[in-house]
N, C-alpha and C positions, 0 to 999 in steps of 0.2 A: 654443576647446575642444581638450583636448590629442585626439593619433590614438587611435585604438580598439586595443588591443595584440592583441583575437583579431579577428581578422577573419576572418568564414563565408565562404569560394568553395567552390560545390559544383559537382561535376562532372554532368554529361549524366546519369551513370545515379545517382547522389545524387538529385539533384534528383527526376529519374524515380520510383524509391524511396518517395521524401516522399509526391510526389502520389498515388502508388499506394494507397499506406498512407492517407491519408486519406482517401482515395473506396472502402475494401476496404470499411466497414459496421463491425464492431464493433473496436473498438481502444482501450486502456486515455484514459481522461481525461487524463492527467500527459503520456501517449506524443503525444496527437494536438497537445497546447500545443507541446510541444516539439519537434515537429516543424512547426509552425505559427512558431513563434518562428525556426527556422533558414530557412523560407522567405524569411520577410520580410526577416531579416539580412541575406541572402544576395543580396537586390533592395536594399540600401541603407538601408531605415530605420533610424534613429535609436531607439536602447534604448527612450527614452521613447513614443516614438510607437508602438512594439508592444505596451509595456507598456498602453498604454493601450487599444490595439486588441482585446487579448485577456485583459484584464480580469487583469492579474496585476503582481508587482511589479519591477523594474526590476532588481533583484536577481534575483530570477529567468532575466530575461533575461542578463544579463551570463554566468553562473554556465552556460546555456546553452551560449551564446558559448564560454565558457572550455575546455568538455568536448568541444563536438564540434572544437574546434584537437587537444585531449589525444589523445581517443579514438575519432574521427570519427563515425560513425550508431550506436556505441555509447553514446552521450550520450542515445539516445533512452529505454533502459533506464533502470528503478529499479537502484540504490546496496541493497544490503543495508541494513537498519534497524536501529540500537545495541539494546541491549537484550538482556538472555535471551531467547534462541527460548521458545517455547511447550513447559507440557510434557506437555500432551496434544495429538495430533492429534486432525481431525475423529471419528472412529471412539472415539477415548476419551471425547471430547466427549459423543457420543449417548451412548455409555453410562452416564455418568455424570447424561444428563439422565432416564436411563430408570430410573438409579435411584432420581433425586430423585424420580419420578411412581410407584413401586411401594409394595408397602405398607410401615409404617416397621418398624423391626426391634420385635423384641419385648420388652413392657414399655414402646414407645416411642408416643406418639401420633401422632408427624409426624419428621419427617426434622429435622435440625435443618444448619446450613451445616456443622458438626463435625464431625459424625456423617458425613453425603456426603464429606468429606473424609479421615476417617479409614475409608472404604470406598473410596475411589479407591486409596489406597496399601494397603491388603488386597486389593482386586482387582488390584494388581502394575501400575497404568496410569501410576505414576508413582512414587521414591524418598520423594518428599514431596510435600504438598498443603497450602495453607491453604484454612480456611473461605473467606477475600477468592477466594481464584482461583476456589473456588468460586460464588460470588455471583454472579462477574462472567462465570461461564458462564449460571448461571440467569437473569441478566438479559438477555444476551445472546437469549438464548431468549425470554424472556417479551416485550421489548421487539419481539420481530418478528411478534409473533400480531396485531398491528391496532386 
């Protein structure tokens, strides 16, 4: 089996850090793996044998491995995510759900996703809106009542 090219040594207060971080009580899911995955690195295991220990895939490990050699306990951090950002915040959000729930406009029976949409960009909360972005707020919403 060829040599491991990242190899995790963490220092006294690394180490420390880690354990800190993991006995604090609340810390991101993604954050406690990988810092879970550099403990073990760090004591010798073998990719697979962590992969397996903490239910994730071997590529994940590696890719671990790879970031904190790059970037050290900055590995612990999320990567910004591809995509357009959002182009409402929270606060446009509610407002926009408070509009789906008020009465519909007039002449109108019900809100239609168009309508909500072409009210998002007349209440200036956004340059443009589709009906879809708005769906996927309402369901957002609706999806979390139980």
């Amino acid at each position: 089996m060829p040599k491991k090219k990242y190899l995790v040594t963490l220092s006294d207060e690394e180490r420390t850090e880690l354990e800190q971080l993991l006995r604090g009580g609340t810390v991101a899911t993604r954050k406690a793996t990988r810092a879970r995955i550099l403990l073990k690195a760090s004591e010798g295991w073998q990719d697979s044998r962590i992969a397996e220990a903490l239910n994730v895939g071997r590529a994940t490990v590696e890719r671990t491995r790879q970031r904190f050699v790059e970037e050290n306990l900055a590995a612990l951090d999320e990567r910004p995510r591809p995509g357009n950002k959002p182009k409402l915040d929270a606060k446009a959000e509610a407002r926009l759900i408070a509009e789906a729930c008020s009465t519909a406009p007039e002449g109108r029976e019900r809100w239609t996703l168009a309508l909500l949409a072409d009210r998002v960009v007349q209440l200036q909360l956004a340059d443009s809106y589709s009906y879809e972005a708005v769906r996927r707020v309402l369901k957002k919403t609706d999806s979390s009542r139980g």
